[in-house]
N, C-alpha and C positions, 0 to 999 in steps of 0.2 A: 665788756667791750675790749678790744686789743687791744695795741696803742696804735694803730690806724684807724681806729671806731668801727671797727666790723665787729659784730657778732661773734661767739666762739660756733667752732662749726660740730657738730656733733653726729652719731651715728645712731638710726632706733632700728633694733633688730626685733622686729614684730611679724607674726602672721596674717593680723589684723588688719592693722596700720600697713605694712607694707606692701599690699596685693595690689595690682591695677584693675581697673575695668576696663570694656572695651570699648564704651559708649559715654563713659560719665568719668567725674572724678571723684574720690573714693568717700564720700562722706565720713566715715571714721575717723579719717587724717586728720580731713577736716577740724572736726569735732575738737581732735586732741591738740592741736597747732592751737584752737582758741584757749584753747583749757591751758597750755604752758606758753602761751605767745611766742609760737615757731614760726619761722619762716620756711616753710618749705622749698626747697633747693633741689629737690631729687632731680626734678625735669622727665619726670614721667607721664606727666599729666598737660603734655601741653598741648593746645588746641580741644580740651574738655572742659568749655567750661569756664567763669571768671574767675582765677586765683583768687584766694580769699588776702586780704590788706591786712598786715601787722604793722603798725606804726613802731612800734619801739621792742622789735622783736628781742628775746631772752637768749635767744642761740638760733643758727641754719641749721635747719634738720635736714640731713638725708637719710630717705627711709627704704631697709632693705626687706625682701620679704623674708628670707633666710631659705625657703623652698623652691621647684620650679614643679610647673612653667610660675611665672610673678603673674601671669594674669592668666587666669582658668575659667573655664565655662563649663554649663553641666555636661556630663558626659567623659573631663578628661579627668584624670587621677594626679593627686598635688603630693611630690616627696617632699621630704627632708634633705637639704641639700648643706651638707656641711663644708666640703672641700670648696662651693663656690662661694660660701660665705666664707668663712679666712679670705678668700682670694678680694673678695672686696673690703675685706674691712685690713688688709693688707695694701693695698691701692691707694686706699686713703691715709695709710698710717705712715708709709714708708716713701713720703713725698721728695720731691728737688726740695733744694735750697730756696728759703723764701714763701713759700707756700706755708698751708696753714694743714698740720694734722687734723685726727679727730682728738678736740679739747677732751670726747668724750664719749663716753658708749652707752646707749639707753637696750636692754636684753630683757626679752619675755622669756618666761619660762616655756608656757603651753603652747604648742603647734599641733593643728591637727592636719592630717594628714587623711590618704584616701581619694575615692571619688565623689566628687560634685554631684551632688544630686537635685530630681528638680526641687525635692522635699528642702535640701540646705542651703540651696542658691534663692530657694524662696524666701528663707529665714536672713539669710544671711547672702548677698551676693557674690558669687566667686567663692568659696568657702565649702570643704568639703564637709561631709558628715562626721570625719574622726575615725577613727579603729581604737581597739582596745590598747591601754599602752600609753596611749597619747596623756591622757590626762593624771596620771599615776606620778604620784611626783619624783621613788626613783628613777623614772623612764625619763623625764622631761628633756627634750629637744635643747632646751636651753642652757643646762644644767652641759651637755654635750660642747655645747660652743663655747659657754667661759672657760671647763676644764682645756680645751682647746687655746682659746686663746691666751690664758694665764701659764698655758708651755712655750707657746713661741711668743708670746709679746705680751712678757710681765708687764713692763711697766704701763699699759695702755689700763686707764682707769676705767671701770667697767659698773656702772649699777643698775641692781636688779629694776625692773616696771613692769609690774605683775598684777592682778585680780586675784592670784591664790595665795592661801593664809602662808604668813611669811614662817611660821613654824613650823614647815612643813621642809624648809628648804635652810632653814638657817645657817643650819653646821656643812651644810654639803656648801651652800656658795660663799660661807665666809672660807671655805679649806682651798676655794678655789680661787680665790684673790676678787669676790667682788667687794666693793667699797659701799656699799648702801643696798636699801631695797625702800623705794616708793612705792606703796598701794596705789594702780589707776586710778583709783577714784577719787583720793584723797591728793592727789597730787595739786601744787600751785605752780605760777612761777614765781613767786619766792624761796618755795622750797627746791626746786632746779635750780636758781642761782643760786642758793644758798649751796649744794654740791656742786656744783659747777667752779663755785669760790676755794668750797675743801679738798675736792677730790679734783676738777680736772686741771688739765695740763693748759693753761692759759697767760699770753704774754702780760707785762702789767699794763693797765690801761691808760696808766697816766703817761707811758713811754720813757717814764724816769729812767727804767732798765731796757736797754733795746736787746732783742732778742727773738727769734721762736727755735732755737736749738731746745734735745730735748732734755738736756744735761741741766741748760739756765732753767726751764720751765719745771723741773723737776724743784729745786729749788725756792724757785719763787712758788712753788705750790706748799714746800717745806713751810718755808714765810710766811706765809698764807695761814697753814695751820696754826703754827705757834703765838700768831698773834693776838688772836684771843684770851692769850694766858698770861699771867703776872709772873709766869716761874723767868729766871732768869736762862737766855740761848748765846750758844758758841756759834760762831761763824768762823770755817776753816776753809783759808784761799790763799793763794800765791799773793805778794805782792803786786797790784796794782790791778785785781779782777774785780775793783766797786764791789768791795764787805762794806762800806761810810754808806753806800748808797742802796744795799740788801739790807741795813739794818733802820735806815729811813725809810722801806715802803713796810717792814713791819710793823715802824711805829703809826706809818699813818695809812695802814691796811688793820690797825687795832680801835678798841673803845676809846683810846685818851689822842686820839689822833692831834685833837686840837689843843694841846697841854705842849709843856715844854719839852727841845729835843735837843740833849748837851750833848757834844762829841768833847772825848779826851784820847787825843793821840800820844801814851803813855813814850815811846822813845823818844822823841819833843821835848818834851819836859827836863832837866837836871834834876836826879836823884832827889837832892833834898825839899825839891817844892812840890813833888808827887803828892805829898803828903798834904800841903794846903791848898794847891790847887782841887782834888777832891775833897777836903770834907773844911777849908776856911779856917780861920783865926778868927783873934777879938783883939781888941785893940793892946795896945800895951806885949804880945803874946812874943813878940823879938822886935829888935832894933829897927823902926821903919815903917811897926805895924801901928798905923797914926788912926786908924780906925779900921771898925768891924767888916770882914768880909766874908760872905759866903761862898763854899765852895762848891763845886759841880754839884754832888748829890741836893748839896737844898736848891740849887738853881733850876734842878730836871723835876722837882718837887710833882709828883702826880701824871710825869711822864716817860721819858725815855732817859737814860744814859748810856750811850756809846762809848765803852773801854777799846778803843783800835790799839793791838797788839798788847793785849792783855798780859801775854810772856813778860814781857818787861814790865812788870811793877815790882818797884826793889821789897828785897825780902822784908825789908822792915817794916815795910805798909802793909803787910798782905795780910797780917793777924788784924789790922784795925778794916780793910776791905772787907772780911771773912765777917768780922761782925756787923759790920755796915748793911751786909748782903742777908744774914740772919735775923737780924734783930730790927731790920727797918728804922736804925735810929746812928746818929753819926754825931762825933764828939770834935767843936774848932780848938784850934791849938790857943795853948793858955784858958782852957778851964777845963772843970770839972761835969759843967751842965752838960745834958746830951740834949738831940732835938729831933723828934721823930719826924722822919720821913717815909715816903709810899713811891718808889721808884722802879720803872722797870730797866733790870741791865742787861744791854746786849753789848758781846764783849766780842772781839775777833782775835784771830793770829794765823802768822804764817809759818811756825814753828810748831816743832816737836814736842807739844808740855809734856806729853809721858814719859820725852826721854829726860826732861829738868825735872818732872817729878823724882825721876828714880836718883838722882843727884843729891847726895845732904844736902847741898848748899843750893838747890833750885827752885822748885816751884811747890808750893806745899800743893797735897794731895785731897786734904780738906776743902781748900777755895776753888780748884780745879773740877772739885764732882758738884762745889755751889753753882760754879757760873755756869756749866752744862746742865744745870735739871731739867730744865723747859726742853733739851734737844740741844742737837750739834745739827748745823745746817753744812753741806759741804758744797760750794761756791769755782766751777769749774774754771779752770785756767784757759786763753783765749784760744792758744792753740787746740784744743780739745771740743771745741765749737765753732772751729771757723766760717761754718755755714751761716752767723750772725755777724761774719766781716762786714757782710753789705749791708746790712740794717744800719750799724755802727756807725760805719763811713759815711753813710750818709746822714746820719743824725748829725755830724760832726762836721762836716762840713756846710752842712745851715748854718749850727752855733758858729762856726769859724770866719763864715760871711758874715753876718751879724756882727762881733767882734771886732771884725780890720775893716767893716761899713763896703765888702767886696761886693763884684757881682756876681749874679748868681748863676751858677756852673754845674754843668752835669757831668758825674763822674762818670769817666770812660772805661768797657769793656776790660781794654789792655790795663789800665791803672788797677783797677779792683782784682785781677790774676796777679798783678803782682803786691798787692797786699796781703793776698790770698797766700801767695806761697811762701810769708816771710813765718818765722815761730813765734815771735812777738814774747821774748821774757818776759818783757815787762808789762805784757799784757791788756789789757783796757788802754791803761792811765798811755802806753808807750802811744797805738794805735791814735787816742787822741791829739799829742800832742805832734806826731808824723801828719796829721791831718791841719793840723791848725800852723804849724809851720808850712805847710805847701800854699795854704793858702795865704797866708802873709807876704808869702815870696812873691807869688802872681795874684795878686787882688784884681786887674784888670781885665781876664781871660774868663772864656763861657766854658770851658773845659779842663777838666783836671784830669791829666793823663802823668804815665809813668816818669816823663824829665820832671815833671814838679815835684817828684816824692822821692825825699830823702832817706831813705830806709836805713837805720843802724847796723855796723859792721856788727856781723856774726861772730859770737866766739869761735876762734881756730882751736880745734882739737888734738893739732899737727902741728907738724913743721911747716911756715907757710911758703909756697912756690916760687920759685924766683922768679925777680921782676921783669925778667926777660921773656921767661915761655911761665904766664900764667895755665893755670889750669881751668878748663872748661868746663861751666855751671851748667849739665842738660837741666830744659827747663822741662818745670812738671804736666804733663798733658792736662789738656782741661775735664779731661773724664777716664776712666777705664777703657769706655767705648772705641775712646780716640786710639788709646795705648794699644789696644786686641787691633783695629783697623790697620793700625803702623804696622803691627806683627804680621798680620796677616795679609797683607799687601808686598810684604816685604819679597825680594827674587834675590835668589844665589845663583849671580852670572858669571865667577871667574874663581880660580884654583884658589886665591889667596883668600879668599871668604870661605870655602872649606874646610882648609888644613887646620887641625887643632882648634876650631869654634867648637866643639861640641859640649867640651868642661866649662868654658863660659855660660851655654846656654844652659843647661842643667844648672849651675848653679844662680843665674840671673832667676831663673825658672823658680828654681827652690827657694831664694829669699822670698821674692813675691806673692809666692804662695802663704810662706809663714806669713809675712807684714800685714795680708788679706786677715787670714786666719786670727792673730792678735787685736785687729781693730773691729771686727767681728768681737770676737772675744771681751772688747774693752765695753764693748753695747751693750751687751748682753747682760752684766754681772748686774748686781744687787744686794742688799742687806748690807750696805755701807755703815759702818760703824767708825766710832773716832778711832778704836783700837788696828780695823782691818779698814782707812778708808777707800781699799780699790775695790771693795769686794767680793762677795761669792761668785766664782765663776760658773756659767751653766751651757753645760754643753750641748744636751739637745737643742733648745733653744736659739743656740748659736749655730747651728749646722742647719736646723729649716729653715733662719735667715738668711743665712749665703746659699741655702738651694733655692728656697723659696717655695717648697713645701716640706709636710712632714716627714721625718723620717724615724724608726724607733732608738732609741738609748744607746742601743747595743750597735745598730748603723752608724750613727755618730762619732762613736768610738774608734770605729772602723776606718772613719773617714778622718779623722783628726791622726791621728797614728799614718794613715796613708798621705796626708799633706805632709807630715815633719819627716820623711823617709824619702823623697824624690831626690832628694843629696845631702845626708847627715853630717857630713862635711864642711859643707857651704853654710850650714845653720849651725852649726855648734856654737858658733860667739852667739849666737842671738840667745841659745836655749839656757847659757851659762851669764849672762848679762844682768845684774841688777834689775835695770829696766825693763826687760822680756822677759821677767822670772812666768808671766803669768804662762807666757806658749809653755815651760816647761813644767810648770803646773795639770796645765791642760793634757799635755803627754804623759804624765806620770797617773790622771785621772785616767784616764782614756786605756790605759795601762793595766789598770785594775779591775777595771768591768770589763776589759777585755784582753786577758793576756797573751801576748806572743807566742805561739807553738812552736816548740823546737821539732825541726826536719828530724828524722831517724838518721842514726850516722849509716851510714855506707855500707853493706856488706859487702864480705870480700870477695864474693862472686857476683857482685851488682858487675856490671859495663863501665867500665871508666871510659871519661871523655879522652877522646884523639888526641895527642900531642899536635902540634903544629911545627 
C-alpha cells in the first residue's frame, strides 16, 4: 500500500491476458487477477459482465495487449505492435506531479501473432494460430520490448511472467535489465509482493517518508533491499533530506523491526564522550562515574544503530568503532571484559569521506569500506524532487495544526507555486519548519496562502541592488506549456522591440535549450556509485525522452551537439561550470560517436561571397 492506502499500480504486458472480447470479459484476466489478487483498472471491460471483487487487492493491474487490433475476431490478422506499446507504458510512466507511476511491469515473453482462425478462436477466443517465429525464444516479442524499454526507461522495474523455461531466456533478459522472472503457474500473491517490495518503485506505506518522486522511490526501494541484511549501509544526503528517518524505515522494513533503534548524532556530542556515549563505562572508570552505564551499541543490542554524520567521529574512536563493527563485541571504559553484541549500523553523512580518507589525518579507509558493505544509499536533495513539495506540505501542515491545536486549512494553489519555486538548502527539515511556522502565525484561518509563508533570504551571489530600484524576480511559469504559450502569443508592434533583440533571443534561446537538455540529462543517468554519485550519463536514452520516441545512438549525437551550438557563446559559462560539467560531458560524448567534419578550405577559384 502507499501511504494513502492505495494499492501499487502496476503494468501486465501479455497477449493473453490483455486482448478484449467483443461480447464477454476476458476469463484469462480473470483467472489471473484471482491467482495474484489484482484489481483490474484497465477499464476495458466495462458493461461485460460483473467485475470480479478483490477485497484486499496486492496491486491495480492495467493490462496491455502489446499488439493490434487489442480485440480480434476470426477472420482479422493480430501484429506485433511495439511502437504503441512504449507509447503506453510511456503514459503511464511519465505522469504529472502527484499521480502514481507504474510501481511496476509485469512482460510475457511469447506473442502470437497472424490470423484468427475459426480452428484458434475455437481453442482460444480472440487468439490467433501463431506463425513460425513466434514461439522461438531468440525471436520472442517480449524479449523486443524490455530490450526497448531498458534503452529509454532504465529505471522502470521490469519482470519477467512467462509459461516458458526460464533458461531459455535467462542471459538475454538479465543483459537487458529485467529484475525477476515468475513462472505463470507458480505464481502467488506473496511472491508479487514480495517483488513488488524488492524490485518496485513504491512510496512507504506507513507515510513516514512523503513522496512519489522517482529519485526518493529509488531509494526507498534501495532501503527496501538492504533491509534484510545484517551487513552495515551508508546513507549519503545533504543536510536536512530525513537520512534519521531513511534509516528507521530500514530498520522497521527489516527482521528485528521490533528490537531496539538508537540514533547517535556524532557532531552533538564533545569529542571526548564519543567514546562513552557508544560503547559505556563501569563504575569507578573516571571521576563521576558513580555507576555502570551502557553505551549505545549494548543499548541497540539485536537491533538498529544510527551513526548520523559518521564523518565526524574523532580519529581516536574510530580503531575501537572499526572493531566494534568487526568483531560484534564492544569494550566500556575502565576495563578489560568485552561484551558481545549483534547490531545493525546504519551510519549517514553529508560530506566527502573519500576526500578525509585521502587525508593523514582523516578518516581511516578501513572503517569507511566496514560501514558501506551492505550498500551506499543516496538520499536526494529537496530541490531535485520538488514534485513531492505537495505531498510534504501537506503532511506538514496536519502535523502543524495538531501541534499549535489550529484549524484545519487548505493549502492554496498560489502558496504551494511558491513553495515550489524556492531551493530549500536546507531541504526537508527547512520546508517543515516554513510550514510549521505559518501555521503558528495564523492558527485561526481555513487557508494557507502565500502572506503566511515566510520563506528564507536567498543567498546573494552578487552585489546586492540598491535599495532604491530593486531588481525584478520574473516569476517561474507554472509549466513549459505556459512558457511556449507566452512565446508564442507574443507580437512585435513597434521599432524599439526590434532593434538589436535578436542576440538576446538566441541567446535566451540557447540557455534554455541547454538547462532542458541538462535536467534531461540529470533523469536519465545511472550506476550511481559513492565514488561517481551523479552518475553515468546516457544519451540515447535521454534524447527519446525529450522526443518522446526512439531515435538511434548516432541521432542523438547529432541532436545534443545541435542543442550546445544554437549560441556557443551564451553557453560557454554553463559548459565550463563545476555544476554543468555533466552538458559538457555530454558534448564531449556526443563528440566522439560523432565527430565534427571540417568544411574543405576554399579554393582559389571557388566564388567568393560579395562584399557589402
Amino acid at each position: 500500500m502507499s501511504e494513502t492506502g492505495t494499492p501499487p499500480r502496476i503494468l501486465i504486458i501479455d497477449d493473453l491476458f490483455g486482448r478484449t472480447l467483443p461480447d464477454r470479459r476476458n476469463e484469462d484476466r480473470s483467472n489471473l487477477c484471482g491467482q495474484y489478487l489484482l484489481e483490474d483498472v484497465t477499464g476495458d471491460e466495462v458493461g461485460k459482465g460483473v467485475p470480479q471483487k478483490i477485497k484486499m487487492p496486492t496491486a491495480r493491474a492495467v493490462f496491455h495487449r502489446g499488439q493490434t487490433p487489442s480485440c480480434s475476431a476470426v477472420g482479422e490478422v493480430v501484429e506485433n505492435n511495439l511502437e504503441g506499446t512504449l507509447r503506453v507504458v510511456r503514459d503511464g510512466w511519465l505522469v504529472p506531479d502527484g499521480e502514481q507511476a507504474w510501481a511496476l511491469v509485469l512482460l510475457d515473453l511469447c506473442f502470437y501473432t497472424g490470423p484468427v482462425t475459426e480452428e484458434s478462436d475455437r481453442k482460444t477466443p480472440g487468439m490467433p494460430e501463431g506463425r513460425p517465429g513466434d514461439d522461438t525464444a531468440e525471436e520472442y516479442f517480449g524479449l523486443r520490448i524490455l530490450q526497448a524499454l531498458h534503452e529509454e526507461m532504465p529505471d522502470l522495474p521490469v519482470v519477467i511472467l512467462s509459461s516458458k523455461p526460464r533458461d531459455e531466456v535467462s542471459r538475454n533478459f538479465s543483459y537487458n535489465g529485467a529484475r525477476a522472472f515468475i513462472p505463470r503457474d507458480q505464481g502467488t500473491p506473496e511472491l508479487l509482493e514480495d517483488y513488488l517490495n524488492r524490485h518496485g518503485l513504491i512510496p512507504d506505506p506507513a507515510g513516514l517518508i512523503a513522496g512519489r518522486s522517482r529519485m526518493l522511490l529509488r531509494a526507498l526501494r534501495d532501503a527496501r533491499q538492504v533491509a534484510e541484511s545484517k551487513q552495515p549501509v551508508l546513507i549519503r544526503g545533504e543536510a536536512g533530506t530525513g537520512k534519521e528517518l531513511l534509516a528507521r524505515f530500514i530498520h522497521s522494513s527489516g527482521p528485528h523491526a521490533r528490537e531496539p533503534f538508537e540514533a547517535v548524532s556524532l557532531p552533538a556530542i564533545p569529542s571526548p564522550l564519543v567514546e562513552d556515549t557508544l560503547f559505556g563505562h563501569v563504575r569507578g572508570a573516571f571521576d563521576g562515574a558513580n555507576s555502570d552505564r551502557p553505551g549505545k551499541f549494548e543499548l541497540a543490542s539485536d537491533g538498529t544503530l544510527f551513526l548520523d554524520e559518521v564523518g565526524d567521529t574523532p580519529s581516536e574512536v574510530q580503531p575501537k568503532l572499526l572493531r566494534a563493527i568487526q568483531n560484534g563485541e564492544v569494550q566500556r571504559l575502565g576495563t578489560d571484559r568485552t561484551t558481545k553484541v549483534e547490531v545493525r549500523i546504519v551510519s549517514a553523512t553529508n560530506v566527502d569521506i573519500e576526500e578525509r580518507v585521502a587525508r593523514a589525518s582523516g578518516f581511516r579507509r578501513d572503517l569507511l569500506d566496514r560501514l558501506r558493505a551492505g550498500g551506499t544509499i543516496l538520499l536526494p536533495p529537496l530541490r531535485a524532487r520538488k514534485e513531492d513539495i505537495g505531498l510534504l506540505a501537506e503532511k506538514f501542515v496536519r502535523e502543524a495544526e495538531r501541534d499549535a491545536g489550529a484549524l484545519r486549512r487548505h493549502l492554496d494553489p498560489e502558496a504551494l507555486a511558491l513553495l515550489r519555486e524556492h531551493d530549500w538548502p536546507g531541504n526537508v527539515r527547512e520546508l517543515r519548519n516554513v510550514i510549521f511556522e505559518a501555521v503558528r502565525r495564523y492558527p485561526d484561518v481555513e487557508h494557507l496562502v502565500p502572506l503566511h509563508i515566510k520563506l528564507p533570504a536567498r543567498h546573494a551571489t552578487g552585489p546586492a541592488p540598491a535599495p532604491s530600484s530593486p531588481a525584478p524576480t520574473p516569476s517561474q511559469p507554472e509549466s513549459i506549456e505556459t512558457l511556449l504559450r507566452a512565446v508564442d502569443a507574443y507580437r512585435f508592434e513597434n521599432r524599439e522591440q526590434l532593434v538589436g533583440k535578436l542576440p538576446l533571443i538566441e541567446r535566451s534561446f540557447a540557455r534554455l535549450l541547454a538547462r532542458y537538455l541538462k535536467a534531461a540529462l540529470e533523469e536519465k543517468t545511472e550506476n550511481h556509485t559513492p565514488e561517481n554519485p551523479r552518475g553515468e550519463i546516457r544519451i540515447q536514452p535521454t534524447i527519446n525522452m525529450m522526443r518522446g520516441s526512439r531515435v538511434t545512438t548516432s541521432k542523438a549525437a547529432d541532436i545534443i551537439k545541435q542543442l550546445l551550438s544554437v549560441d556557443r557563446e551564451a553557453i560557454e559559462p554553463l559548459l565550463h561550470d563545476a555544476e554543468e560539467s555533466i552538458l559538457r560531458e555530454a558534448l564531449q560524448k556526443a563528440l566522439s560517436l560523432r565527430p565534427t567534419r571540417r568544411k574543405p578550405s576554399a579554393d582559389a577559384n571557388d566564388p567568393q561571397p560579395d562584399s557589402e
